[in-house]
C-alpha positions as CSV (number, residue, x, y, z in Angstrom):
1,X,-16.3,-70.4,-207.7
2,X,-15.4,-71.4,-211.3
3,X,-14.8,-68.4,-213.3
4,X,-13.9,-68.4,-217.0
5,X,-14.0,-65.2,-218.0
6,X,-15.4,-61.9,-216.3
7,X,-18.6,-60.0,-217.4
8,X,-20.4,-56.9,-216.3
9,X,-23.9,-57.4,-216.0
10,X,-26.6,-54.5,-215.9
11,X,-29.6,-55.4,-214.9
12,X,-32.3,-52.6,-217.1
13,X,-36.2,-52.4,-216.5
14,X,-37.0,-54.9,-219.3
15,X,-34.8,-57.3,-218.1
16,X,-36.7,-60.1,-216.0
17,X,-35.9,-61.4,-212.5
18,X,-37.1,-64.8,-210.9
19,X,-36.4,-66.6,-207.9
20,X,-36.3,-70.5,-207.9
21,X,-35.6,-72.5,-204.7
22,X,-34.7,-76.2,-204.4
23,X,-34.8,-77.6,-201.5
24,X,-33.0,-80.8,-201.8
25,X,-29.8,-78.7,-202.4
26,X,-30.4,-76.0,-200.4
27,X,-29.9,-73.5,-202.7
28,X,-32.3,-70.9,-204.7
29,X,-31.1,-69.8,-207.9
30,X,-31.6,-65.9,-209.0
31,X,-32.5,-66.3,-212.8
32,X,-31.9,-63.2,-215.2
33,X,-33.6,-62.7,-218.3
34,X,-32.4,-60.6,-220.9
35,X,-32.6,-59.9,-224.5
36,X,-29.7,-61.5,-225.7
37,X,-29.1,-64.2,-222.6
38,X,-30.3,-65.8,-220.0
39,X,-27.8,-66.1,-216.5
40,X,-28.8,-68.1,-213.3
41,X,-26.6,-67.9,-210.7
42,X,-27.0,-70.1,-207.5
43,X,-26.6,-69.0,-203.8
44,X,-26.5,-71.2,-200.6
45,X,-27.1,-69.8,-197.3
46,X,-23.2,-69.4,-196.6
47,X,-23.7,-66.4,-199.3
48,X,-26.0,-64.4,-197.0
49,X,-23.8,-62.1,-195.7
50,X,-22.7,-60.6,-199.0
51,X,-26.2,-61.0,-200.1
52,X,-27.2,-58.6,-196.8
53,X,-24.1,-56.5,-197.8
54,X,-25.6,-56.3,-201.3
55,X,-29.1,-55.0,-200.3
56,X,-27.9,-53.1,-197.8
57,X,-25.8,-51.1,-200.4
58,X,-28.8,-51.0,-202.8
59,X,-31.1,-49.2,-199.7
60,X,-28.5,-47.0,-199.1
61,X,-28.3,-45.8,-203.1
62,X,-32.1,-46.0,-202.5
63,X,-32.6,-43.4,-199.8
64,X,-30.0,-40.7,-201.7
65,X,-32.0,-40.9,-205.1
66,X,-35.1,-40.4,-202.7
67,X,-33.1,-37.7,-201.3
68,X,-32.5,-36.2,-204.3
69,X,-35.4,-36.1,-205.3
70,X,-36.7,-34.7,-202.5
71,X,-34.6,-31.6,-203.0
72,X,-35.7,-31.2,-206.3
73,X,-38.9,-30.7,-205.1
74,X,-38.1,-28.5,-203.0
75,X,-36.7,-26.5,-204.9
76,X,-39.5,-26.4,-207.5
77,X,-41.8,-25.5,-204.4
78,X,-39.2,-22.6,-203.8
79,X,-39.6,-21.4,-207.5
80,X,-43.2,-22.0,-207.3
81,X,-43.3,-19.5,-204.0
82,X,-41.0,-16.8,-205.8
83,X,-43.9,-16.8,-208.7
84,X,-46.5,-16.4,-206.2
85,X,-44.8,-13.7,-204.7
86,X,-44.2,-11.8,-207.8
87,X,-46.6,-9.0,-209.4
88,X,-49.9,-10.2,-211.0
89,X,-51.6,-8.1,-214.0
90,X,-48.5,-6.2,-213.6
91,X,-49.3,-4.4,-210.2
92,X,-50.6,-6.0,-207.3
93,X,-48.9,-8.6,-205.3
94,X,-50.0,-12.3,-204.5
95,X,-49.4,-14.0,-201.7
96,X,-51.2,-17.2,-201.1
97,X,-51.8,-19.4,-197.6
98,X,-53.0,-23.1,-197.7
99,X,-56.4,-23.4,-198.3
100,X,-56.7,-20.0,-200.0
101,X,-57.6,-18.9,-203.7
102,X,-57.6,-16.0,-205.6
């Protein structure tokens, strides 16, 4: 790997990803698009493992945001069943089942 200098690269929702693959070297090339600059950086199968490492990773940070979200929701459902359990026009009480409607 030739290296020159080291750079952090974030990849946002407007930035553009493409896949190219060329056959004759046996390589495919990811290609980031930017706003400022465009990278392509080139992978031969010997990379898979990291590559596997790599998405691996990402599924991993994938299922604890879904996670996370998940107990959000929850919790919103929890504050949703505390309002449903509290007084209506001041003096009777509410308490709804699936299906049913008041």
């Amino acid at each position: 790997m030739n290296i020159n200098r080291s750079t952090n690269i974030t990849i946002t929702p407007s930035s553009y990803l493409s896949c190219f693959t060329n056959e004759n070297l046996g390589t495919a090339t990811l290609y980031l698009n930017g706003e400022s600059e465009s990278i392509a950086i080139q992978f031969n199968p010997d990379n898979l493992p990291v590559l596997e490492t790599l998405i691996s990773e990402l599924r991993k940070l994938e299922i604890q945001s879904q996670q996370l979200k998940l107990q959000d929701l929850q919790h919103q459902i929890s504050q949703l069943d505390l309002s449903l359990n509290s007084n209506v026009n001041g003096n009777c009480k509410a308490i709804l089942s699936a299906g049913e409607s008041f």
